[in-house]
C-alpha positions in Angstrom: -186.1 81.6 -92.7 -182.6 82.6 -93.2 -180.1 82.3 -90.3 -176.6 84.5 -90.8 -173.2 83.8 -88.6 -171.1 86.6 -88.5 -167.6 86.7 -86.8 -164.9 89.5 -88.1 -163.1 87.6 -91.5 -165.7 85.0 -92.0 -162.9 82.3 -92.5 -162.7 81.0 -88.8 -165.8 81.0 -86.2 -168.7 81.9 -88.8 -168.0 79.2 -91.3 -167.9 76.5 -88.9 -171.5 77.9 -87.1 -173.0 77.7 -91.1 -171.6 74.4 -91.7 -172.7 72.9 -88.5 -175.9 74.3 -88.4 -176.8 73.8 -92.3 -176.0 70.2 -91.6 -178.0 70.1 -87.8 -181.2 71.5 -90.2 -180.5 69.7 -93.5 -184.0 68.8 -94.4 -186.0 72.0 -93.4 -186.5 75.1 -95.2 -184.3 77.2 -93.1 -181.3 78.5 -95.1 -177.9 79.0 -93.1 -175.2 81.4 -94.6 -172.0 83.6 -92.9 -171.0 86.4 -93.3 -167.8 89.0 -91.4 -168.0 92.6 -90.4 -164.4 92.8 -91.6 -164.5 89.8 -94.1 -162.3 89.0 -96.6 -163.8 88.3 -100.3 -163.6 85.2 -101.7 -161.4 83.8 -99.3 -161.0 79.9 -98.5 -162.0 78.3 -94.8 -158.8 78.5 -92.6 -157.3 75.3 -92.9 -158.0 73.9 -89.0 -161.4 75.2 -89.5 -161.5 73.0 -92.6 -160.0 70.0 -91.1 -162.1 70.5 -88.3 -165.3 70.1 -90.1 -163.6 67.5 -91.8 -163.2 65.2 -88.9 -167.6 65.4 -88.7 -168.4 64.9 -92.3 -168.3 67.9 -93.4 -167.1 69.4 -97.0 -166.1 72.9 -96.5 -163.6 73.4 -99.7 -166.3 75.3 -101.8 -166.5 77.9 -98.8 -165.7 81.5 -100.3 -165.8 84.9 -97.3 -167.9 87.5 -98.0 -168.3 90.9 -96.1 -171.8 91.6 -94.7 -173.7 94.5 -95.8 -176.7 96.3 -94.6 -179.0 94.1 -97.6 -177.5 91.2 -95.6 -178.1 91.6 -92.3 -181.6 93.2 -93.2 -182.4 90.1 -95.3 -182.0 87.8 -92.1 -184.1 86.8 -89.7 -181.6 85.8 -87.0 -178.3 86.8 -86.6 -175.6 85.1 -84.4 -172.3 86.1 -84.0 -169.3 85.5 -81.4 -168.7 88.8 -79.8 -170.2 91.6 -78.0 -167.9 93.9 -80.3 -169.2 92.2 -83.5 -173.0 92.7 -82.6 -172.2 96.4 -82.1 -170.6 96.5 -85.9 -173.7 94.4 -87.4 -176.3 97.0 -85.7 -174.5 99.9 -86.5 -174.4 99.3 -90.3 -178.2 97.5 -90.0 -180.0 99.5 -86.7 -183.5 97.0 -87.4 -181.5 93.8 -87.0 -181.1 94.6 -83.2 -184.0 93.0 -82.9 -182.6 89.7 -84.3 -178.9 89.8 -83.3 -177.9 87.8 -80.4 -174.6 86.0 -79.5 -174.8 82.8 -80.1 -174.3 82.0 -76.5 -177.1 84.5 -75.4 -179.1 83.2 -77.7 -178.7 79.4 -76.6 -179.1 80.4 -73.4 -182.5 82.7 -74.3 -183.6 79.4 -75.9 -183.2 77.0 -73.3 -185.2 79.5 -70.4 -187.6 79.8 -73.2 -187.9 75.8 -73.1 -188.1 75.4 -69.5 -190.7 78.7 -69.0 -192.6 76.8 -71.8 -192.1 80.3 -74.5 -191.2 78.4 -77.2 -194.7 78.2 -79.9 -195.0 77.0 -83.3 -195.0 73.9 -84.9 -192.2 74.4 -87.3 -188.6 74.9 -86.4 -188.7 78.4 -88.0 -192.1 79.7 -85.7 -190.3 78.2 -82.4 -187.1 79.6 -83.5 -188.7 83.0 -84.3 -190.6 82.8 -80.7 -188.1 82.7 -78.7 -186.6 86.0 -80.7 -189.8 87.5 -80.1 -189.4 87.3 -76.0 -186.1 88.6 -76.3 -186.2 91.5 -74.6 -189.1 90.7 -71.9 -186.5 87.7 -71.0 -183.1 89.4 -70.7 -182.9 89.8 -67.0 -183.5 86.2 -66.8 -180.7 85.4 -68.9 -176.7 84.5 -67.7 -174.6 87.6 -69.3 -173.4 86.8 -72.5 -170.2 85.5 -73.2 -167.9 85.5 -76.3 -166.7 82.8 -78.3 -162.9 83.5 -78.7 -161.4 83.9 -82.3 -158.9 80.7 -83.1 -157.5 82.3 -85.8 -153.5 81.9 -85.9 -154.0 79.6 -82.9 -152.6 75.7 -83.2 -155.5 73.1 -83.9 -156.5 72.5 -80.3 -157.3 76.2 -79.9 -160.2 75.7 -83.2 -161.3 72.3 -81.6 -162.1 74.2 -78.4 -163.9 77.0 -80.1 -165.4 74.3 -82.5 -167.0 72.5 -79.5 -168.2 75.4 -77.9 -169.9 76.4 -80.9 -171.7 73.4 -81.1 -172.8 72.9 -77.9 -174.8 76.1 -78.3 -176.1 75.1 -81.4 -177.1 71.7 -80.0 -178.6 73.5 -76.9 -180.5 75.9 -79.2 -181.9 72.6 -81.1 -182.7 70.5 -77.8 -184.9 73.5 -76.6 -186.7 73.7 -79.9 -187.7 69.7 -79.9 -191.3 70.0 -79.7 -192.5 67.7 -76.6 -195.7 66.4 -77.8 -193.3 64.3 -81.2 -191.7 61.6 -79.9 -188.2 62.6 -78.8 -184.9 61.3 -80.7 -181.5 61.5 -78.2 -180.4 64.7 -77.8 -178.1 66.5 -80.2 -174.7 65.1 -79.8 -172.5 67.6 -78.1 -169.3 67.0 -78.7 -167.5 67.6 -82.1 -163.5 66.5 -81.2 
């Protein structure tokens, strides 16, 4: 399974949701990559992106932008990205990945009515992940209106710490609501990053 972030440069929002979430699902098959509808090639993390993934562990110096394609987004099997404008960009240049796109607050939110209607099936991460795509559409009027994830970029730290945080408390929401019930349950995902 291969799960894209896309924001607009791929040097702010996107590389932190790869970084995080390759690290929340080191150990598993699924890959986790970025990607930005107006990305920059080849350029480094922004610096308070950096530092932030610093201060959990994280080594994002070998991080290099790249601008997503069509093969790209057609090559993935979910898609999250930070804005409603963003989604529109990735499924104009890819129409079939409207199917899989979702911001990645919609899509934590998809997964955790999912958990509680009982939706989720599989017994890896990748089928439970890829069930809760599949009710997508049956689900939406259930689901909160989605919200954006505001861009950080040429913002002071505290503005990236923010955005940081609220990008992992989706991720961490997404991976509570995929814990299978019937495995003996670890404490949840931590929450907060800064």
């Amino acid at each position: 399974m291969l799960i894209m972030f896309v924001c607009t440069g791929n040097i702010c929002r996107s590389p932190m949701g790869e970084l995080l979430f390759g690290k929340y699902l080191s150990g598993t098959t699924i890959r986790v990559t970025s990607a930005g509808t107006r990305g920059l090639q080849q350029h480094e993390i922004d610096r308070n992106s950096g530092r932030l993934m610093r201060s959990v562990g994280i080594e994002s110096s070998g991080f290099r932008s790249r601008r997503l394609t069509k093969a790209m987004a057609e090559e993935a099997d979910l898609i999250l990205c930070f804005e409603k404008n963003q989604r529109k960009d990735i499924v104009t240049l890819a129409p079939n990945a409207v199917r899989y796109t979702f911001l990645v607050d919609d899509f934590a939110n998809m997964c955790r009515y999912c958990a509680q209607q009982g939706l989720i099936h599989g017994t890896t991460i990748q089928e439970r992940l890829m069930s809760a795509v599949s009710v997508s559409t049956m689900i939406r009027p259930m689901i909160p209106a989605p919200k954006d994830i505001e861009d950080p970029l040429g913002k002071p730290f505290i503005k990236f710490a923010e955005v940081g945080n609220e990008l992992n408390r989706d991720l961490c929401t997404i991976l509570n609501a995929m814990k299978r019930r019937d495995v003996v349950d670890p404490a949840p995902v931590r929450q907060q990053i800064v």
